[in-house]
FINU-862390 format. One line per 5 residues: number of its first residue (from 0); their letters; for each residue x, y, z of N, C-alpha, C, O. Coordinates in steps of 0.001 Angstrom, whole numbers. Example, Ala and Ser with C-alpha at 12.3 -4.5 7.8 and 13.67 -1.06 7.14 Angstrom:
! FINU-862390
0> AS> 13190:-5690:7800:12300:-4500:7800:13200:-3300:7800:14236:-3319:8465 ~ 12850:-2250:7080:13670:-1060:7140:12900:30:7870:13409:1138:8039
END
This chain:
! FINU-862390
0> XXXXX> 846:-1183:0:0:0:0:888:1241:0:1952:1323:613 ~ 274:2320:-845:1572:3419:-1410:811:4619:36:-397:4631:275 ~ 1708:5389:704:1634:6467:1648:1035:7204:718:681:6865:-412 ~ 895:8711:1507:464:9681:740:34:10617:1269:-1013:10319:1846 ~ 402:12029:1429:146:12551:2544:-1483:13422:1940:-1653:13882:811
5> XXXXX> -2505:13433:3106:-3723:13868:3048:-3978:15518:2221:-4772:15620:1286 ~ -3281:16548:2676:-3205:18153:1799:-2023:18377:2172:-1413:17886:3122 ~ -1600:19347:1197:-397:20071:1823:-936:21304:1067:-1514:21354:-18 ~ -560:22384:2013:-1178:24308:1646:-181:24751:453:945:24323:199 ~ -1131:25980:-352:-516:26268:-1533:-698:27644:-880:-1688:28118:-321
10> XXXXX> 353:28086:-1069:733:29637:-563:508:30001:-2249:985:29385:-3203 ~ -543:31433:-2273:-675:32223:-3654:-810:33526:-2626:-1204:33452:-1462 ~ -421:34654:-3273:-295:35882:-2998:-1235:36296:-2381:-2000:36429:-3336 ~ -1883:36659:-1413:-3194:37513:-1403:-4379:36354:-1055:-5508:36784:-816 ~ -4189:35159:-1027:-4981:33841:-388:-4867:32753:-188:-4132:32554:-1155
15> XXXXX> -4954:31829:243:-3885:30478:122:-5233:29430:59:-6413:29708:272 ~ -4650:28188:-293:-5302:27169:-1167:-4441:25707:-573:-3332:25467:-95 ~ -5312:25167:-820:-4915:23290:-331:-4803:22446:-1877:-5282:22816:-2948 ~ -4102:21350:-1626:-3917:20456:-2558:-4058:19164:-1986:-3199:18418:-1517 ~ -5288:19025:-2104:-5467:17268:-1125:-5827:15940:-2320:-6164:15916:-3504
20> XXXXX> -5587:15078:-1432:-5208:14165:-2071:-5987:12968:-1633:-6388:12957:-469 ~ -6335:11638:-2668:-6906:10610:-1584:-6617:9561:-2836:-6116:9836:-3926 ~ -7138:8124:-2294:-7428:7165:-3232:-8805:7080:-3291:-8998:5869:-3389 ~ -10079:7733:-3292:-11001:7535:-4055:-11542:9139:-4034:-11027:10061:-3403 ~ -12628:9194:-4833:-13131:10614:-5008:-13180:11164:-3585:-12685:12231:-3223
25> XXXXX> -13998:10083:-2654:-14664:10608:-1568:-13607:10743:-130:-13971:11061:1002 ~ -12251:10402:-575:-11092:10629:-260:-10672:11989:214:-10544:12574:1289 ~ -10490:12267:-1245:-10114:13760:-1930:-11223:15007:-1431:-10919:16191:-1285 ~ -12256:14548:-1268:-13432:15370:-354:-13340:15789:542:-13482:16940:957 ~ -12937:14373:1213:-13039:14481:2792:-11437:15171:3488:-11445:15730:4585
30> XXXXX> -10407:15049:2828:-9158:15724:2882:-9170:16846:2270:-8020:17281:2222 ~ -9859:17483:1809:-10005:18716:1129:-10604:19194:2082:-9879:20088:2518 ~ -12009:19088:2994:-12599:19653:4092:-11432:19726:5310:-11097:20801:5809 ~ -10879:18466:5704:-9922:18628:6820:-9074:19413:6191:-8826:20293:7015 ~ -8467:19634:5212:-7356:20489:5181:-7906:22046:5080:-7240:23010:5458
35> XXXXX> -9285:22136:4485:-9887:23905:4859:-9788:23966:6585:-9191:24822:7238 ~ -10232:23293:6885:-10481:22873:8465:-8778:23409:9123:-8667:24333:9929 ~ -8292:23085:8901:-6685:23310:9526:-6288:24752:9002:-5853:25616:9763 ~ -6391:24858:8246:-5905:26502:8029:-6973:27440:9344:-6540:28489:9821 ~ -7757:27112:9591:-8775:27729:10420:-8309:27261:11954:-8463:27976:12944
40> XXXXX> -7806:26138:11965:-7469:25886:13752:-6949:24794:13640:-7298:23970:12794 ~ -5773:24573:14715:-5437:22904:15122:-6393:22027:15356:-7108:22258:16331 ~ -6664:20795:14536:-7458:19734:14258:-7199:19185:15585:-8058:18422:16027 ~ -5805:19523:16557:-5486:18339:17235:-6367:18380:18718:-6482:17513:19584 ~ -7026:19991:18614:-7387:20032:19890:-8971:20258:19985:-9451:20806:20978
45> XXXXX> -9974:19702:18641:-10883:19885:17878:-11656:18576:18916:-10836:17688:19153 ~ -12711:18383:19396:-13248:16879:19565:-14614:16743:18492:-15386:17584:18031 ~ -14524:15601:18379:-15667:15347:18047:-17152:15004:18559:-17261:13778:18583 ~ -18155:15538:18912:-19056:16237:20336:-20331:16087:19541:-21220:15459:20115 ~ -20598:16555:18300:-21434:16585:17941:-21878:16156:16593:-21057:16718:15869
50> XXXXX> -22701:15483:15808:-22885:15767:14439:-23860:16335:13979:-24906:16595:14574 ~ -23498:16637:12550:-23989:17281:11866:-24470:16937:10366:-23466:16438:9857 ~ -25301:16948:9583:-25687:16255:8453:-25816:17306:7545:-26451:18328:7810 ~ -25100:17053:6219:-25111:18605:5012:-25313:17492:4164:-25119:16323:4498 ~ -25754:17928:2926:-26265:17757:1348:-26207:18689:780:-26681:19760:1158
55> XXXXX> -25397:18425:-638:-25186:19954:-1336:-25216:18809:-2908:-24769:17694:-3176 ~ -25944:19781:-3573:-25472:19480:-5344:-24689:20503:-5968:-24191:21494:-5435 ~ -24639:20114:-7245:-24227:21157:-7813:-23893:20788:-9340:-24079:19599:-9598 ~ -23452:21555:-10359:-23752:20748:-11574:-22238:20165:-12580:-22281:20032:-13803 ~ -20913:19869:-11672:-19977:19819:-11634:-19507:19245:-10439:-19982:19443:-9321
60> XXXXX> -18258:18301:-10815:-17586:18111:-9583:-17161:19083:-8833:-17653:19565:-7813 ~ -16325:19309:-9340:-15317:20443:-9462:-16130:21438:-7998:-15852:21608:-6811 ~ -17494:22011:-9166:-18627:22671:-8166:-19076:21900:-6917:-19391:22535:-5910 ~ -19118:20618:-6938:-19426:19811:-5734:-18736:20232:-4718:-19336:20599:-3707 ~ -17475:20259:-4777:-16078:20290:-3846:-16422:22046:-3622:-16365:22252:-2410
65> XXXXX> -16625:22842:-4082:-16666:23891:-3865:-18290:24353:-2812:-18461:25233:-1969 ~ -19154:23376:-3329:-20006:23813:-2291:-20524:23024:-1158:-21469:23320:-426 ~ -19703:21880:-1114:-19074:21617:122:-18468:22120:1065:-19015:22231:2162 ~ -17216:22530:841:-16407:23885:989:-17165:24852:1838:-17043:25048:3047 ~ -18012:25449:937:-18711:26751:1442:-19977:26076:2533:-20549:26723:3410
70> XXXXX> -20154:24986:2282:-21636:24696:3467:-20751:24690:4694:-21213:25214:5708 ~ -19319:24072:4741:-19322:23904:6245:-18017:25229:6658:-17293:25176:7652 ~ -18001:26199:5741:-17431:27914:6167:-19043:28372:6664:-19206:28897:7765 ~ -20204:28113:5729:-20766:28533:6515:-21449:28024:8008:-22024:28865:8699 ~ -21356:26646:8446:-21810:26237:9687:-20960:26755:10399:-21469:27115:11460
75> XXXXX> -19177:27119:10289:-18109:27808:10864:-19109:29286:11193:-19422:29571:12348 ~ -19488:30045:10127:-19775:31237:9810:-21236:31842:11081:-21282:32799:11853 ~ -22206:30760:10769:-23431:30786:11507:-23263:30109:12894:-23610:30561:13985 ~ -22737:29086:12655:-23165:28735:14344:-21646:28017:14592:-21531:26791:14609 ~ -20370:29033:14803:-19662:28463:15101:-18922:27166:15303:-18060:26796:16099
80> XXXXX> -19651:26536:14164:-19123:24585:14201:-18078:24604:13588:-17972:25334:12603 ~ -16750:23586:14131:-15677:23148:13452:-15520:21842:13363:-15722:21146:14358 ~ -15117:21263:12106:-15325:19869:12133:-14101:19442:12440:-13112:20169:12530 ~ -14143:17815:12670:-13086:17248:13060:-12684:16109:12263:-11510:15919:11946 ~ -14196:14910:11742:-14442:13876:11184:-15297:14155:9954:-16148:14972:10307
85> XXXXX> -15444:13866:8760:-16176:13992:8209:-16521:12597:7392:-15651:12107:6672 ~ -17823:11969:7525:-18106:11167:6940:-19131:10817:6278:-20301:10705:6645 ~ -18422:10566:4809:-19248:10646:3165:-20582:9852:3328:-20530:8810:2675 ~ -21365:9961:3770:-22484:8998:3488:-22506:8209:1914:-22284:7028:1648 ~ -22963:9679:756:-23183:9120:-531:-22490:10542:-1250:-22288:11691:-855
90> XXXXX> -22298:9939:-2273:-21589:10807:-3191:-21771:10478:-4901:-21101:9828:-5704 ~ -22770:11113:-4979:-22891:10475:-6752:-22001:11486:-7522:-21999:12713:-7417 ~ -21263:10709:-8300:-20188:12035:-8945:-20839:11819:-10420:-20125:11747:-11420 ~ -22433:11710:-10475:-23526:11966:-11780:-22989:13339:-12573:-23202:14412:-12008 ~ -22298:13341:-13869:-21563:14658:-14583:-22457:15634:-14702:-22137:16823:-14703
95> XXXXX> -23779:15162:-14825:-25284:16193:-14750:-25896:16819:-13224:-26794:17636:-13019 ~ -25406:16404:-12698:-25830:16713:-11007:-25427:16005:-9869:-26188:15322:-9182 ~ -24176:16174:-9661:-23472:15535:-8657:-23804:16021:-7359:-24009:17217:-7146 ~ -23878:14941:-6289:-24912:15432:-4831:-23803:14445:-4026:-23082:13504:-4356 ~ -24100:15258:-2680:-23068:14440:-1783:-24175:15011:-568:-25023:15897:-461
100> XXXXX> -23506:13746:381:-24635:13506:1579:-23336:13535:2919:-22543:12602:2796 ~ -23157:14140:3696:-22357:13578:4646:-22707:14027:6156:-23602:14721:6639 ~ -21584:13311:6699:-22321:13342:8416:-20972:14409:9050:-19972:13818:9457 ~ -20987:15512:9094:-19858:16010:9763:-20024:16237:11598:-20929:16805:12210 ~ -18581:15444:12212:-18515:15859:13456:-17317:16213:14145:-16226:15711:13877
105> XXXXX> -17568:17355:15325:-16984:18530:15633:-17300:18767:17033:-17547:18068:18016 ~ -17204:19977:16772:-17666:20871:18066:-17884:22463:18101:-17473:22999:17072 ~ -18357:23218:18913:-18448:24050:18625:-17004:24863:19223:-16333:24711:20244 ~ -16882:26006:17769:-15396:26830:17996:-15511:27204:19262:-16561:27739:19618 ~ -14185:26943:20416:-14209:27814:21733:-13011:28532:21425:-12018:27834:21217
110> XXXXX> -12816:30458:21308:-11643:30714:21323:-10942:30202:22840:-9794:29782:22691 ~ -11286:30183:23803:-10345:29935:25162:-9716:28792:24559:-8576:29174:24293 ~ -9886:27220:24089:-9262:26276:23626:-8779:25806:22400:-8032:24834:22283 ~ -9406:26819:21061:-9125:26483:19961:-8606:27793:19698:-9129:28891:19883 ~ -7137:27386:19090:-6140:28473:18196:-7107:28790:16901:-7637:27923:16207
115> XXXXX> -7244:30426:16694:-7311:31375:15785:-6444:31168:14583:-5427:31856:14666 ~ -6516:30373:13380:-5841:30903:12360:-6603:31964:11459:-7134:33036:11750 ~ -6457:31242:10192:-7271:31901:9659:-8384:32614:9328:-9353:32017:9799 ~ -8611:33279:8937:-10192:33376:8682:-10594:33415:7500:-10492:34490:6909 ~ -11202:32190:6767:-11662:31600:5778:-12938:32444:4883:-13979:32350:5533
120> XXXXX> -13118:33123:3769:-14805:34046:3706:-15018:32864:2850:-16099:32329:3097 ~ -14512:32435:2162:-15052:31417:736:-13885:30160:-16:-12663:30303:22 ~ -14367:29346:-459:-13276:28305:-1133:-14260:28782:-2632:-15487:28768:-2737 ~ -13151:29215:-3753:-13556:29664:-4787:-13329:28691:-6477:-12798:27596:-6292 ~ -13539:28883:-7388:-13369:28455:-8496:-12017:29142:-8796:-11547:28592:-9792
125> XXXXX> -11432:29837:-8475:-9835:29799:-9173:-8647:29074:-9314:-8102:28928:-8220 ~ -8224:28720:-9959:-7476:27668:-10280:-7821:25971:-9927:-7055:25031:-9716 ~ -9230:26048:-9966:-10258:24704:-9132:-9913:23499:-10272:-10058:23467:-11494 ~ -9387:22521:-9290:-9480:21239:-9841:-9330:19943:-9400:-8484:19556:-8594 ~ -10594:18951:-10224:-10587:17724:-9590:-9956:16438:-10181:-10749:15764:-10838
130> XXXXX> -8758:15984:-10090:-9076:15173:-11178:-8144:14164:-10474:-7492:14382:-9453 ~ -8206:12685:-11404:-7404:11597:-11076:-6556:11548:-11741:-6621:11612:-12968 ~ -5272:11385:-10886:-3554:11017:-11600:-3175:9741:-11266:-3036:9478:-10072 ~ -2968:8837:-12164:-2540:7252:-11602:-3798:6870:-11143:-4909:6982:-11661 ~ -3271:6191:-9606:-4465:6019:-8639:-4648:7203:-7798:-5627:7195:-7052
135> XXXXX> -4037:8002:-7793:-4814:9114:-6871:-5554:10380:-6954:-5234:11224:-7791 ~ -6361:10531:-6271:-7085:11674:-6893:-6485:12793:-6315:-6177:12890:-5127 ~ -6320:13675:-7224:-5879:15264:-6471:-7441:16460:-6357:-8558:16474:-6873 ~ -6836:17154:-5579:-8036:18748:-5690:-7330:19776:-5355:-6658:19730:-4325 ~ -7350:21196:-6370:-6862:22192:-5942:-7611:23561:-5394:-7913:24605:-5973
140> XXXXX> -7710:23301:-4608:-8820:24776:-4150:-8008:25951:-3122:-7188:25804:-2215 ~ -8545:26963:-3627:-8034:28493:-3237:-8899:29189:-2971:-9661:29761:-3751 ~ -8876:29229:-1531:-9924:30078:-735:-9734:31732:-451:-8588:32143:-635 ~ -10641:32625:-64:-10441:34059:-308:-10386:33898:1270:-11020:33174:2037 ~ -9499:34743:1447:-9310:34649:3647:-9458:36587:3513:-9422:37281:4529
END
């Protein structure tokens, strides 16, 4: 079985962006959320307390991953949730309307125990991409902070 490390951050001028990685689509999803997730706070001191259930379509992968992205900036945004676990229920990667179902769990942000990084407004379509190399899938997303 080949290693592989989950994201590593893409420093761009003016916003920074993840490059995650997995062996299946729903891989690359779910390491794409933890790695937005880490620019925002240490994962290490994150519990998992509560869940949470999101569904998002959209009419593109590509767009899938992106409004994924933005559903759980905004549960960050509205009711202070940070995730810790995220798990894919379903994921149809249908080229006409791709929908994903998942169970995210977290807790709610405490500044007294959770480090302040970033502050995340959006994961955007610039330089957005999903695709498979070999066996692994990559994603490049660049968020506006």
């Amino acid at each position: 079985m080949t290693h592989y490390q989950k994201f590593e951050v893409i420093d761009i001028s003016g916003d920074v962006g993840i490059r995650a990685f997995g062996k299946s689509i729903e891989d690359v999803f779910k390491n794409s959320a933890l790695g937005m997730y880490s620019l925002i706070t240490d994962l290490e001191g994150v519990k998992a307390e509560k869940d949470i259930s999101i569904s998002v379509e959209s009419n593109s992968l590509e767009g899938l991953l992106v409004s994924l992205l933005n559903e759980l900036i905004f549960q960050f945004d509205a009711y202070n949730f940070i995730g810790k676990r995220i798990d894919i229920q379903s994921l149809t990667p249908n080229p006409q309307s791709p929908s994903l179902k998942a169970i995210i769990s977290g807790e709610e942000f405490d500044t007294e125990r959770h480090e302040r990084k970033l502050l995340i407004k959006a994961a955007t379509y610039h330089r957005l991409k999903v695709e498979k190399a070999g066996d692994i899938w990559e994603a490049d997303i660049i968020f506006d902070i």
